[in-house]
NUDODO-677872 format. One line per 3 residues: number of its first residue (from 1); for each residue x, y, z of C-alpha. Coordinates in Angstrom, 2 decimals, always signed. Each point is the difference from the previous one (the first is absolute). Layout:
N
NUM = X,Y,Z  ...;
END
This chain:
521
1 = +68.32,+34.52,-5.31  -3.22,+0.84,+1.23  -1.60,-0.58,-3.68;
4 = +1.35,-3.57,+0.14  -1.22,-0.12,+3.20  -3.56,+0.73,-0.79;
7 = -0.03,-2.00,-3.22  +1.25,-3.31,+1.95  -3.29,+0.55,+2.26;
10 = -2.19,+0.56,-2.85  +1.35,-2.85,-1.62  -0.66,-2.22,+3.11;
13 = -3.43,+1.19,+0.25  -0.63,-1.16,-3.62  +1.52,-3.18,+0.98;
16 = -2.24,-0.39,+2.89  -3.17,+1.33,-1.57  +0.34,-1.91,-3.07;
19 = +0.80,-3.18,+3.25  -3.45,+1.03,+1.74  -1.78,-0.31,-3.63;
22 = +1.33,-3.74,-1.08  -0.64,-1.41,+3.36  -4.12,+1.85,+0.02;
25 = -0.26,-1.67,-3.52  +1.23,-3.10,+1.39  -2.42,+0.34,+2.80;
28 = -2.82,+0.64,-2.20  +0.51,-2.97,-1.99  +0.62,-2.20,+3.17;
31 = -4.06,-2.16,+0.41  +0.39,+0.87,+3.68  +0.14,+3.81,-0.45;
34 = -2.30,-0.03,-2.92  -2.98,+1.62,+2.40  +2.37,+3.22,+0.89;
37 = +2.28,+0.03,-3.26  -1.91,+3.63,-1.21  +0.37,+1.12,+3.36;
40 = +3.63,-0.95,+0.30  +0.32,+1.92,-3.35  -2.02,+2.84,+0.78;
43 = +2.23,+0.50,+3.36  +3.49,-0.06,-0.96  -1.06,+1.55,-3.74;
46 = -1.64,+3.44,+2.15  +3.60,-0.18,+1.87  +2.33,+0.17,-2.70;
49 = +0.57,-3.67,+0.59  +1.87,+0.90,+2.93  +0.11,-2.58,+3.24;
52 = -2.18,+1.11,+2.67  +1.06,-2.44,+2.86  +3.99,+0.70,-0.26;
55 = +2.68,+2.37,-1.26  +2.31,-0.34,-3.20  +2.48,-2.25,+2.26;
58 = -2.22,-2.39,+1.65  -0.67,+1.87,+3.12  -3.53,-0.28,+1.45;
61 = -2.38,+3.59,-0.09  -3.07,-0.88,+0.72  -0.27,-3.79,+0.62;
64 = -1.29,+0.37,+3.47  -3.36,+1.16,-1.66  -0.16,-2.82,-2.43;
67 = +1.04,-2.13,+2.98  -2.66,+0.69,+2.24  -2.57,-0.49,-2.80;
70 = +1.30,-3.67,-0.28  -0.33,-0.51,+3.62  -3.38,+1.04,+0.39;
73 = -1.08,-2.65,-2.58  -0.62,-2.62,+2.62  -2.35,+1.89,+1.96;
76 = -1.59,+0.18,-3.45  -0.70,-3.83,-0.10  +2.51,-0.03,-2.49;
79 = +3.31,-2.50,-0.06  +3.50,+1.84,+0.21  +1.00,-2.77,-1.93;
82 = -1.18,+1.12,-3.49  +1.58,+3.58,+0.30  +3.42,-1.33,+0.70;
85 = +2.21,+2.21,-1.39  +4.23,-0.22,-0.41  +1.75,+3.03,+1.16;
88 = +3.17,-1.05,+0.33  +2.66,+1.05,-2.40  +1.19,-1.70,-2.40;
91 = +3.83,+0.08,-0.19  +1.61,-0.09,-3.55  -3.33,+1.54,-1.60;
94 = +0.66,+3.17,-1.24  -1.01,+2.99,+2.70  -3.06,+1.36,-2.77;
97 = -1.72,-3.70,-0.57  +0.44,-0.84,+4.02  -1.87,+3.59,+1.43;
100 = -2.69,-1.12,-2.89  -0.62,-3.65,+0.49  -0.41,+1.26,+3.63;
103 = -1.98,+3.37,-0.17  -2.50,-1.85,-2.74  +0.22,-3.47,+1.79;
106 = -1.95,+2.17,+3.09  -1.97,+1.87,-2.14  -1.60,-2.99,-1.22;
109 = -0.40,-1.92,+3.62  -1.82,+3.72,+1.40  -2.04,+0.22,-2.94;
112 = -1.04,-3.72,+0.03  -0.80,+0.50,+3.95  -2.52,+3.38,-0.23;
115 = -1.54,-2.01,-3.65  -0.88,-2.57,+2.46  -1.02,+2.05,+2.67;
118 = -2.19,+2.08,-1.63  -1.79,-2.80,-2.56  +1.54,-3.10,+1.17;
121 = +1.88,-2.78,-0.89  -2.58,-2.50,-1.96  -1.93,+1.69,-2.41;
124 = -4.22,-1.08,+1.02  -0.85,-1.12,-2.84  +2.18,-2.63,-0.02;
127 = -1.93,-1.54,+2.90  -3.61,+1.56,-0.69  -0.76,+0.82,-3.51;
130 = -3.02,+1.50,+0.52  +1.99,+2.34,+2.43  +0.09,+3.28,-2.29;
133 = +1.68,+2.61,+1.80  +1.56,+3.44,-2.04  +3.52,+0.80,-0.15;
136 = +1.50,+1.52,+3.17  +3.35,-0.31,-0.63  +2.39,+3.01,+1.61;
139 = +2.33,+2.22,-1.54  +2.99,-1.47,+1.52  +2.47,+2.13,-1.76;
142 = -1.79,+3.12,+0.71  -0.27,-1.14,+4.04  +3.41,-0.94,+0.67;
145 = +1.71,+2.79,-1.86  -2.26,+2.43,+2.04  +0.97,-1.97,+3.04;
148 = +3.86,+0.36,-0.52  -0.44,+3.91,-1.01  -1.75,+0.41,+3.43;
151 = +1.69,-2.53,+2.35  -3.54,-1.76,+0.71  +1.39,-3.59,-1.70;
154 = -1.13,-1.98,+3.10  -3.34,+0.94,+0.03  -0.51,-1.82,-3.11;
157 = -1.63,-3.19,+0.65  -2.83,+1.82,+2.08  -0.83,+2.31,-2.25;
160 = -0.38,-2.45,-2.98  -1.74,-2.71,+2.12  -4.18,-0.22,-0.23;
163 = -1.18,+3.13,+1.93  -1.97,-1.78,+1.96  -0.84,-1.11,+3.49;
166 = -0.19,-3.67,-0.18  +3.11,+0.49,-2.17  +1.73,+1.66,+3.09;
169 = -1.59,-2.45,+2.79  +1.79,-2.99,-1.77  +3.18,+1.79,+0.09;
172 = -0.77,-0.06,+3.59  -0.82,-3.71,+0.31  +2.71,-0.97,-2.30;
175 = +2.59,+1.37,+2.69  -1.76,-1.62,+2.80  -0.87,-3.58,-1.47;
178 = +3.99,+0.21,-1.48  +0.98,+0.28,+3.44  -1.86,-2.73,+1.49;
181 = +0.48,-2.14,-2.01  +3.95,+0.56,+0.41  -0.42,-1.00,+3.84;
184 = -1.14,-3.03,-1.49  -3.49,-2.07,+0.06  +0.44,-1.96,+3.02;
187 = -1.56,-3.56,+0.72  -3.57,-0.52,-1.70  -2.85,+0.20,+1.78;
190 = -1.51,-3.27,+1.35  -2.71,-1.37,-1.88  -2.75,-1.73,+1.96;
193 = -3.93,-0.47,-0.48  -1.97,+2.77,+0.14  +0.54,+2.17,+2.88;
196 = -3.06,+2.41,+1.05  +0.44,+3.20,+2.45  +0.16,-1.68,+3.32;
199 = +1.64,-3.05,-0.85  +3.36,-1.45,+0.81  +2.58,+0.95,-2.13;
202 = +3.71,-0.94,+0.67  +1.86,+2.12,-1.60  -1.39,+3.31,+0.99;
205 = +2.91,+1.73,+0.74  +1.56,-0.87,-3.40  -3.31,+1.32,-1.58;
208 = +0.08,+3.05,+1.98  +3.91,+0.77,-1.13  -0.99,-0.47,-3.34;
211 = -3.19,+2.43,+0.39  +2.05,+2.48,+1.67  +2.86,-0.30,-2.61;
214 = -2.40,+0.65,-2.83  -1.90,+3.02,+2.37  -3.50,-1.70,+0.41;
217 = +1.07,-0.14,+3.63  +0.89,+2.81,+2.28  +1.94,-0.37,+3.35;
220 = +1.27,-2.69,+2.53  -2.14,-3.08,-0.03  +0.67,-2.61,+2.19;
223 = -1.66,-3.06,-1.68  -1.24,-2.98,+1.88  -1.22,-3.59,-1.36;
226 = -3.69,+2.09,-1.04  -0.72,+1.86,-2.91  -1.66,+3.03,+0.73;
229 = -0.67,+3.51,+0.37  +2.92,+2.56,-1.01  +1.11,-3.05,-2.48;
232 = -3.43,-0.78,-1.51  -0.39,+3.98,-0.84  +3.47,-0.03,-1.61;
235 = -0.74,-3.40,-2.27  -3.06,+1.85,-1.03  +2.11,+2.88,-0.80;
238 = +2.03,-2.10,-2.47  -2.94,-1.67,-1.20  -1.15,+3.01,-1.34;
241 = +3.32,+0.92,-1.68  +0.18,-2.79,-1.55  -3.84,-0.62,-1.88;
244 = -0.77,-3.00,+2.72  -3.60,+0.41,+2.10  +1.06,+2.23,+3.31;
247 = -1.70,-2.93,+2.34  +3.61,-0.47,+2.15  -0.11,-3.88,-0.78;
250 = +3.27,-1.27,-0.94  -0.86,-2.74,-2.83  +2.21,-0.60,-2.94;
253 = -0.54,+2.81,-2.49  +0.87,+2.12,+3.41  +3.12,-2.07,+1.32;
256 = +0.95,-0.18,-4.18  +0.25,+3.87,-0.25  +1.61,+0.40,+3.12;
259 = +2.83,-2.42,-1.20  +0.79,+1.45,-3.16  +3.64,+0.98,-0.17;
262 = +0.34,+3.63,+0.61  +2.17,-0.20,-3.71  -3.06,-0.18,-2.13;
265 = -1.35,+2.39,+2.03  +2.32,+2.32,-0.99  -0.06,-1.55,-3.65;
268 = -3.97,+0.62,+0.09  +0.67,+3.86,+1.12  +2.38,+0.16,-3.13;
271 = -2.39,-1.24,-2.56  -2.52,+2.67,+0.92  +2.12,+3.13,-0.16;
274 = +1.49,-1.81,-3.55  -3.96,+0.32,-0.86  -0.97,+3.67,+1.28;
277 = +3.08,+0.87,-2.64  -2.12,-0.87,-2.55  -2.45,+2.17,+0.66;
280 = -0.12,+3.61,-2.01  -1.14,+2.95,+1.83  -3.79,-0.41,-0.50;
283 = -2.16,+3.27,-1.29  -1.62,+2.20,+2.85  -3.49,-2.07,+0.45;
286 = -1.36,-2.25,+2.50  +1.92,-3.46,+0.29  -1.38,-3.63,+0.49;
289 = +2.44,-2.60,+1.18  -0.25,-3.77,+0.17  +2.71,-1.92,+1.48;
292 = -0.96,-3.45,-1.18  +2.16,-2.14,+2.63  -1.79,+2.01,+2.78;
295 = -3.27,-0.17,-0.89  -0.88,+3.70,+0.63  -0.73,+2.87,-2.18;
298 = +0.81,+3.57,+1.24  -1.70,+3.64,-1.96  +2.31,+3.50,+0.54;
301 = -1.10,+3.29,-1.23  +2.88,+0.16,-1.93  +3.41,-1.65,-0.96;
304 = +1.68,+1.17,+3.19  +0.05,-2.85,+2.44  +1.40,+1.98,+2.66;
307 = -3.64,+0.61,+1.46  -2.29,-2.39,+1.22  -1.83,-1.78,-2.35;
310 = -3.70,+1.05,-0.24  -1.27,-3.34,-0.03  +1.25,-3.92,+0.82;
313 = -1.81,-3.18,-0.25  +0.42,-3.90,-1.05  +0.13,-1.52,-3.57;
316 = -0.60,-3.34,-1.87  +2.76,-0.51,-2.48  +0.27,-2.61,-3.07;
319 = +0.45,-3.37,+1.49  +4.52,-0.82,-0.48  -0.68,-3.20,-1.25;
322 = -1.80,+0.79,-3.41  -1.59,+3.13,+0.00  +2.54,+2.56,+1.39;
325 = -0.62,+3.68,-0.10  +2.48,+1.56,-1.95  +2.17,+3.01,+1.19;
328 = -0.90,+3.31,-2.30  -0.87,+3.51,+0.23  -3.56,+1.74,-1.53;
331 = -2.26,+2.59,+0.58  -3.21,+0.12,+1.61  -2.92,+2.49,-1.89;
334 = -3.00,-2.16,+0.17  -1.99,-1.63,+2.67  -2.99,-2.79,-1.04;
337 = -3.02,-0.71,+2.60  -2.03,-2.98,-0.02  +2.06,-1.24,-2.99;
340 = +0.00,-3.06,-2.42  +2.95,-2.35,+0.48  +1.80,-0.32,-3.12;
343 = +1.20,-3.32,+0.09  +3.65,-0.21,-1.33  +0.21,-3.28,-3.10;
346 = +2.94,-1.52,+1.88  -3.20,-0.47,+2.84  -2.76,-0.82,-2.59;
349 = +2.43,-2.71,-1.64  +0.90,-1.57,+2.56  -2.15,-0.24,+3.18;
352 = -3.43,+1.08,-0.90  -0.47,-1.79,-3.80  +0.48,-3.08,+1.65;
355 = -2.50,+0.54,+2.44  -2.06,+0.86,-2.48  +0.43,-2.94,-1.72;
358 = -0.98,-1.86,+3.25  -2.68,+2.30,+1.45  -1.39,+2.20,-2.94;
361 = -2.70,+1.42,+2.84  +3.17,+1.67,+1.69  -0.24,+2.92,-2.27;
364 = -3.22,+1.21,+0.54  +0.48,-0.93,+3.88  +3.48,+1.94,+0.03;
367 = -1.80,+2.92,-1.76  +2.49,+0.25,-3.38  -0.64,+1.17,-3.22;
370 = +1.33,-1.18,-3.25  +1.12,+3.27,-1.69  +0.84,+0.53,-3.76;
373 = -1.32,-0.63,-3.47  -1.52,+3.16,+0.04  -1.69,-0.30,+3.28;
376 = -0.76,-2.05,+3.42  -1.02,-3.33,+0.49  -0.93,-2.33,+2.63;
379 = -0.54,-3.55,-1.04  +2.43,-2.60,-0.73  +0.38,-2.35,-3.30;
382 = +3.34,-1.73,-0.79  +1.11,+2.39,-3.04  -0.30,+3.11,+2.90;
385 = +2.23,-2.19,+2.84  +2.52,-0.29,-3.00  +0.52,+3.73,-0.55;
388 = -0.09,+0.50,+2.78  +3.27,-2.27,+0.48  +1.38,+1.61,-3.35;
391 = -0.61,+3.76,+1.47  -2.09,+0.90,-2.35  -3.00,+0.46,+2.65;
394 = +0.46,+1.03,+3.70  -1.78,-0.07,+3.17  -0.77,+2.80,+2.43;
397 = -2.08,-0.55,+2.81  -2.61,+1.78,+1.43  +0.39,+2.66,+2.76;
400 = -0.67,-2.01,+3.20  +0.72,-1.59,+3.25  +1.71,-2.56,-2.03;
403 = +2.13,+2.40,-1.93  +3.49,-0.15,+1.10  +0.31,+3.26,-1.13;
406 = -1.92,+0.75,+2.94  -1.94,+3.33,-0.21  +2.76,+2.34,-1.16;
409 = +2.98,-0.25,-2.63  +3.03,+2.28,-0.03  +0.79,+0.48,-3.51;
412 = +3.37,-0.81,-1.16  +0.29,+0.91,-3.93  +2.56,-2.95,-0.24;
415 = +0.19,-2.95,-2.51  +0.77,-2.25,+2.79  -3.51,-0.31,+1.05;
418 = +1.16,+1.33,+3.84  -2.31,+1.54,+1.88  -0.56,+1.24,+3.84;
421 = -3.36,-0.83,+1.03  -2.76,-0.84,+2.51  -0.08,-3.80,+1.42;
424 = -3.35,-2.53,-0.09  +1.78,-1.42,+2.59  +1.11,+2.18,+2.69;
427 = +0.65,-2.77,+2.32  +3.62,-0.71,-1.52  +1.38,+3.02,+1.52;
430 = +0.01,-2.05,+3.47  +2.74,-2.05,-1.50  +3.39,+1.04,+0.43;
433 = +1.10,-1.11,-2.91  -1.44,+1.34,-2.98  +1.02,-0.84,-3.23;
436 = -3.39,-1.31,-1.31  -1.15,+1.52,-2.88  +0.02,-0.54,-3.67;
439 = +2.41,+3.14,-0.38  -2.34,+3.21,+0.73  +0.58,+1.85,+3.38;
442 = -2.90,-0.21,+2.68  +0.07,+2.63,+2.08  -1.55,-0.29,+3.82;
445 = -2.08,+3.31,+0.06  -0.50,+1.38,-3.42  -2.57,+2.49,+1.17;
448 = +2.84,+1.91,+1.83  +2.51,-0.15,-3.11  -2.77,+1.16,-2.59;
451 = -1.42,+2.54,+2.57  +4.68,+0.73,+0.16  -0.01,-0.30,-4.17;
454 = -3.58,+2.25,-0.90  +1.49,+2.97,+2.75  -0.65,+2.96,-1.88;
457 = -3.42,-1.04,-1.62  -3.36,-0.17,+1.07  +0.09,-3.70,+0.69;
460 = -0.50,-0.65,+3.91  -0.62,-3.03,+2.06  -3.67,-0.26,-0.01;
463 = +0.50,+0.58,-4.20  +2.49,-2.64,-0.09  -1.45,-2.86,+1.93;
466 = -3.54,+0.71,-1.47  +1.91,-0.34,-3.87  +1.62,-3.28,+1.60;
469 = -3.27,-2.10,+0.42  -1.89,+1.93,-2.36  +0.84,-3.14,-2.42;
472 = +0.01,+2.15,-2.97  +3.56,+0.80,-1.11  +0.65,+3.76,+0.30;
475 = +3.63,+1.95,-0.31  +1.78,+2.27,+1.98  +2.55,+2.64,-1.56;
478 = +2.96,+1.07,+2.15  +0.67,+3.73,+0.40  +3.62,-0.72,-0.13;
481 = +1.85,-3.39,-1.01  +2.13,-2.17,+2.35  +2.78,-1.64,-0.59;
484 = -0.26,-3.54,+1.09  +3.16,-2.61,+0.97  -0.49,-3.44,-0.13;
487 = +3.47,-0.50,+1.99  +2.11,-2.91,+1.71  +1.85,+0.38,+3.21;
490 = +1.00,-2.65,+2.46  +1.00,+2.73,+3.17  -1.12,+3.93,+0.63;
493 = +0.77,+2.01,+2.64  -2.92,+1.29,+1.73  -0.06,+4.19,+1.27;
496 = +0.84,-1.55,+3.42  +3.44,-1.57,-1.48  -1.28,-3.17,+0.73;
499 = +0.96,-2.68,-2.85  -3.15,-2.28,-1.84  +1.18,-3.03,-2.12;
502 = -2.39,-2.28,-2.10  +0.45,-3.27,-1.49  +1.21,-0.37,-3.81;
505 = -3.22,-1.37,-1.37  +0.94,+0.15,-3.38  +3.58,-0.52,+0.12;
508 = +0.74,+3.46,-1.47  +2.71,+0.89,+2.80  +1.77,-3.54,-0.82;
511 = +0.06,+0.87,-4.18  +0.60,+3.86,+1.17  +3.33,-1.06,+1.91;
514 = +1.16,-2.55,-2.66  +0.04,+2.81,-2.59  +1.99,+2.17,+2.00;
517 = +2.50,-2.93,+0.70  +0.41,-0.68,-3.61  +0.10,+3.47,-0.58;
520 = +3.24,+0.44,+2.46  +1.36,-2.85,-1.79;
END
């Protein structure tokens, strides 16, 4: 009796293992699991291609885990809507293919929600090409079968999420913005002329529910017919978070931020974290960001961004409507003083050939150089201004006060002709917006970030500046390299908790959030 009894069990454990491996082949073959189908494999293949979420008869062991894994993927940015999983069972399906449509059906939603957690949901080069980032994709298997073995399944998504700070302050935001938002947006500001500190306003006390809704504005206010004082200080507050010039006038950029729905807010918030996903863990050296949309570059001593940065200042980036700055990743070595201006062909061809053609004394004026053939020319026929249209001569010009290389290049060993440099034109950094160049990166004060890059060598100030206007080029070696983002990102959250969101100047959140809508669909 007991012999029968023992072979009926082992016979429905064959049944049910050999359940659990037709429905993780059918998984793996499915498009939409295609990402996880080794891990599914690797999972139930290390567990005997037993079910891990429920017993032999359908009863539920440790779905609470897998459960709360799912729920946290909202505070992840992340829809509930594409991990939708059917638990229910299925009556007239034999006991064996129910327990494994189920126990694989949430396998496959948990994996697909740490995959996207941990590297995201879009891969970047989809969006960026010239965005190459290494592998960083998690063991998933190996996580969530040490999870079950030690009862630590809802700690999960935090573990596999970016380890890092501005990672964890949009968490933050994400929570608060969602729940704004769900109280609803309220009646639009007014719109009216201009209206400087001082000067009537009528609805201030709408303005100051909205400032104190978003936390610009702390405390009672009891707003009368003027704007001023306590209100002014809070507009500027916003101002600031949101890339406008902190001068407390409310004109239409101003009233236009404060107007937009708190929705895309939250959408904007969303966006970013889906783009810190992308990132790997970068190597332990010093780390150079540019966040294009904000116009501001900020140097750590390493990849850990949960200390200050060592250094913070404005940028010029590529201008959105031809010359964009792309989004990439490179490494810093190399650092040129008083250096020629290579000018890239797309910029010979078609801006300063024509000139030429018009006003051949505009070379020599402009200081350029005709360079190849076997050496360097500066005089003008018609056979040179047509290769130089075909590519098969270039310009450079001169180091300068006309060089918009300025007096110092950081060297990017990219074939994207991309570099961070000094500006001939410093006065552009007044403006606050800043999307003027031809593609390279000013930077406002490049004395402090090659006096931040050369730390370590025996380059100081009074050697840098006097390389600078030496107008001889020179080179600087680094004693260590830096790794260098070109990055995108319409909102941070600052150290304080306080939120910053920048216009889409190129449009990259709008393509970003139409590839993650068809990829739901």
């Amino acid at each position: 009796m007991l012999a029968c009894a023992v072979a009926v069990r082992a016979e429905a454990q064959d049944a049910l293992a050999a359940a659990v491996a037709r429905e993780v082949s059918a998984a793996a073959a499915d498009p939409r699991f295609a990402r996880d189908a080794a891990a599914l494999q690797a999972f139930y293949a290390a567990r005997g291609e037993r079910p891990a979420w429920f017993d032999a008869a359908g009863a539920p062991v440790a779905t609470g885990a897998a459960s709360a894994v799912l729920d946290q993927a909202v505070h992840h940015g992340l829809d509930p809507r594409d991990y939708a999983v059917d638990l229910q069972p299925r009556p007239g399906v034999p006991v064996a293919d129910d327990v494994a449509r189920r126990d694989v059906a949430l396998s496959a939603a948990l994996f697909r929600v740490l995959e996207d957690v941990h590297s995201g949901r879009v891969r970047p080069q989809s969006l960026h090409p010239e965005l190459v980032l290494g592998e960083h994709r998690p063991d998933v298997a190996a996580h969530v079968s040490a999870a079950l073995a030690e009862g630590t399944g809802a700690s999960l998504p935090a573990r596999l999420a970016p380890q890092l700070a501005s990672y964890a302050r949009l968490v933050a935001a994400l929570d608060r913005y969602r729940a704004l938002a769900a109280l609803g947006d309220g009646p639009p500001l007014p719109v009216v002329a201009k209206v400087e500190p001082g000067g009537r306003y009528a609805a201030t006390a709408q303005l100051a529910e909205r400032l104190r809704v978003l936390g610009d504005l702390e405390g009672e206010l009891t707003a009368g017919p003027w704007y001023e004082g306590a209100l002014v200080e809070a507009v500027k507050r916003f101002q600031a978070r949101h890339g406008l010039a902190a001068d407390g006038a409310l004109g239409t950029s101003t009233f236009g931020a404060l107007n937009v729905p708190l929705a895309a807010r939250v959408a904007q918030i969303e966006l970013s974290m889906e783009r810190l996903r992308w990132l790997p863990p970068f190597p332990p050296q010093p780390v150079i960001v540019v966040d294009i949309p904000a116009y501001r570059l900020w140097a750590f001593d390493g990849p850990d961004d949960h200390v200050p940065p060592a250094l913070a200042m404005d940028v010029i980036v590529g201008n959105a409507m031809d010359t964009r700055t792309p989004v990439f990743a490179d490494t810093l070595r190399a650092i040129e003083l008083s250096p020629y201006w290579n000018v890239p062909t797309s910029i010979t061809t078609k801006e300063i050939v024509p000139r030429l053609r018009r006003d051949p004394g505009y070379l020599a004026r402009e200081g350029f150089e005709i360079v190849g053939g076997g050496g360097v020319r500066a005089t003008l026929d018609p056979a040179t201004l047509a290769a130089l249209e075909a590519g098969s001569l270039r310009l450079r010009q001169r180091p300068g006060p006309r060089n918009p290389m300025g007096s110092i290049k950081f060297v990017l060993p990219n074939n994207l002709a991309i570099f961070l440099h000094d500006t001939s034109s410093p006065r552009l950094f007044a403006r606050q917006r800043r999307d003027l160049s031809h593609g390279c990166i000013r930077v406002a004060d490049p004395v402090a970030l090659a006096r931040f890059a050369l730390a370590g060598t025996d380059w100081d100030d009074a050697r840098i500046r006097a390389a600078m206007q030496a107008g001889t080029p020179s080179r600087a070696r680094l004693a260590r390299p830096i790794t260098v983002l070109v990055f995108y990102a319409t909102a941070f959250a600052d150290a304080s908790g306080a939120v910053h969101f920048f216009p889409d100047i190129y449009g990259h959140d709008r393509a970003l959030a139409e590839a993650l809508a068809a990829r739901a669909r």
